[in-house]
N, C-alpha and C positions, 0 to 999 in steps of 0.2 A: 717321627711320631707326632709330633708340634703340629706340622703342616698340614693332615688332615684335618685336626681340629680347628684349627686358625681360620683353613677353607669352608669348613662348616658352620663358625659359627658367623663369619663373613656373609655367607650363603642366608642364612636366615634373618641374621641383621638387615639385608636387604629388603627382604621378601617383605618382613615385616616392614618395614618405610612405605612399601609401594603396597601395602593393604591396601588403604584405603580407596587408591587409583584402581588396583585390579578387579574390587567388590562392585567396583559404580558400575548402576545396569546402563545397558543399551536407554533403557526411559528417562534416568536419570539426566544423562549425558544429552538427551532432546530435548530436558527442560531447562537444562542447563543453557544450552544453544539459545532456547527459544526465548527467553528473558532476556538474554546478550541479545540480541535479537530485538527484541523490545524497545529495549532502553537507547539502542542506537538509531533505530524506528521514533524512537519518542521525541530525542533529539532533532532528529532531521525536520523530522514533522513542525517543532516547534520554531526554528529558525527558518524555513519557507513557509511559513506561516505570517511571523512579522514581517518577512521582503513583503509577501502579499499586502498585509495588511498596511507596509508603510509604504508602499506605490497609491494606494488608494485610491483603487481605479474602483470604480461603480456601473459602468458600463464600457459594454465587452459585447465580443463575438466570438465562440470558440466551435471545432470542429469536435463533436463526438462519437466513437464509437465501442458498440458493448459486445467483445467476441462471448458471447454467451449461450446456453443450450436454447435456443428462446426463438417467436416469432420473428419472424424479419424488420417488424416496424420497432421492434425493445430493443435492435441491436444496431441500429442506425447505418453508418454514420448519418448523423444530424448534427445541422447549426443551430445554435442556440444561440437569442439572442437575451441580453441581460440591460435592463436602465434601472438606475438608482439601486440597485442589487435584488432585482426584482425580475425573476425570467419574464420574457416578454411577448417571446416565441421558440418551437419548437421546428424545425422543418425537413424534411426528409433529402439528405443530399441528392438521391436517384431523381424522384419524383418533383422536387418545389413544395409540394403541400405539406399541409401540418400532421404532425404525429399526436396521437394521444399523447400529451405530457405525462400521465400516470407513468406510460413506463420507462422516464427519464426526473421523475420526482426526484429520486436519491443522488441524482450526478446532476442536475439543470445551474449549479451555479458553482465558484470557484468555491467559497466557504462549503457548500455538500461535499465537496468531493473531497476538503478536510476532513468533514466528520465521517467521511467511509472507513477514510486512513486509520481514525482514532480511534471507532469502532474496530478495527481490526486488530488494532496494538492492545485493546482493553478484551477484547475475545479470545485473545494470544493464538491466534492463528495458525498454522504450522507454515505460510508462509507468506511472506508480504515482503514485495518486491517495487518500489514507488523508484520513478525518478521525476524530478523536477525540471523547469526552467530556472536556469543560472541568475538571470537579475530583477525576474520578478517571482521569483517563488513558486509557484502554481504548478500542481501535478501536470505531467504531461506522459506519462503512463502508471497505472495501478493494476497489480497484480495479485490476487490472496486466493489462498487457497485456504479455507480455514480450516478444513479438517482434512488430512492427504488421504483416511482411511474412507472418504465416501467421495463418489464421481459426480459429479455435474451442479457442484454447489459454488464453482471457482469465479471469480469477479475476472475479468480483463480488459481494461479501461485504457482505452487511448484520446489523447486530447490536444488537438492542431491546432494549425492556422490563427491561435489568437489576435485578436486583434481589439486594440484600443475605442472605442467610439468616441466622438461629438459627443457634447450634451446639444439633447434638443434645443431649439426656442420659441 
C-alpha cells in the first residue's frame, strides 16, 4: 500500500525539479544560446583584436571577397591595399582595375572588419561565425546571419593572402 504512494509522490517530486527546464520555450532557449553566443564572440573578438593591434602593422595587402546577393564589382574578390592604416587602393582580382571603394567601405581595412564583427555581437545576430589568423589576429573569414527568419541580408566575408608591406620612402 506504501509503495504506490512513495512512487507517486517520487513521481511529482521530480516533475516539480524539472519545472522549470520543461516550461523554457523553444525562444528562450535561442536567447539563451545567443548571449552564450555573444559573450564567447565578445571574447575572441577581443584577444585577436590586441594580436592585431600588438603586430602593429599599418600597411598590408589583403585578398577580399564578399559572397553576397549583390553586383559582381561588391562581391570581389579584390586586393586591397592599405598605408599608414589608410586604404590606398581597391582593385578587381579578374580585371586589374579599380572598383568603386563605396562597395568595400565596410571591409577595406583590418580594424573595419573588427567593427563588422562587433556590430554583429552588439545586433545579437542569430549567427556569427569568424575565424581568425592564429599569430596575427585578423579575421580571415566572417559569417552573420543576423536575422535567420529573412533571406538575403547575410555577410560572408572571406580574407587571403595577407601580406605585410615596406614602408615607402
Amino acid at each position: 500500500m506504501r509503495l504506490p504512494i512513495i512512487l507517486s509522490a517520487t513521481l511529482l517530486l521530480s516533475l516539480g525539479l524539472n519545472l522549470t527546464a520543461m516550461s523554457e520555450t523553444p525562444a528562450d532557449k535561442a536567447q539563451c544560446q545567443t548571449q552564450t553566443n555573444n559573450n564567447l564572440n565578445s571574447r575572441r573578438l577581443r584577444f585577436n583584436k590586441r594580436l592585431w593591434e600588438q603586430a602593429n602593422i599599418s600597411n598590408y595587402r589583403i585578398t577580399v571577397s564578399n559572397s553576397c546577393f549583390c553586383i559582381q564589382d561588391a562581391r570581389g574578390p579584390v586586393v586591397i591595399e592599405v598605408r599608414n592604416g589608410q586604404t590606398t587602393s581597391i582593385t578587381s582580382v579578374a580585371t586589374g582595375k579599380p572598383v568603386n571603394p563605396q562597395f568595400f567601405q565596410k571591409y577595406d581595412t583590418i580594424p573595419e572588419l573588427f567593427n563588422v564583427i562587433q556590430d554583429a555581437i552588439n545586433r545579437k545576430a542569430s549567427n556569427l561565425d569568424v575565424e581568425y589568423n592564429a599569430k596575427l589576429g585578423y579575421p580571415t573569414k566572417i559569417n552573420i546571419d543576423y536575422n535567420s527568419q529573412i533571406a538575403d541580408e547575410e555577410i560572408f566575408l572571406t580574407i587571403e593572402n595577407f601580406q605585410e608591406l615596406k614602408t615607402r620612402r
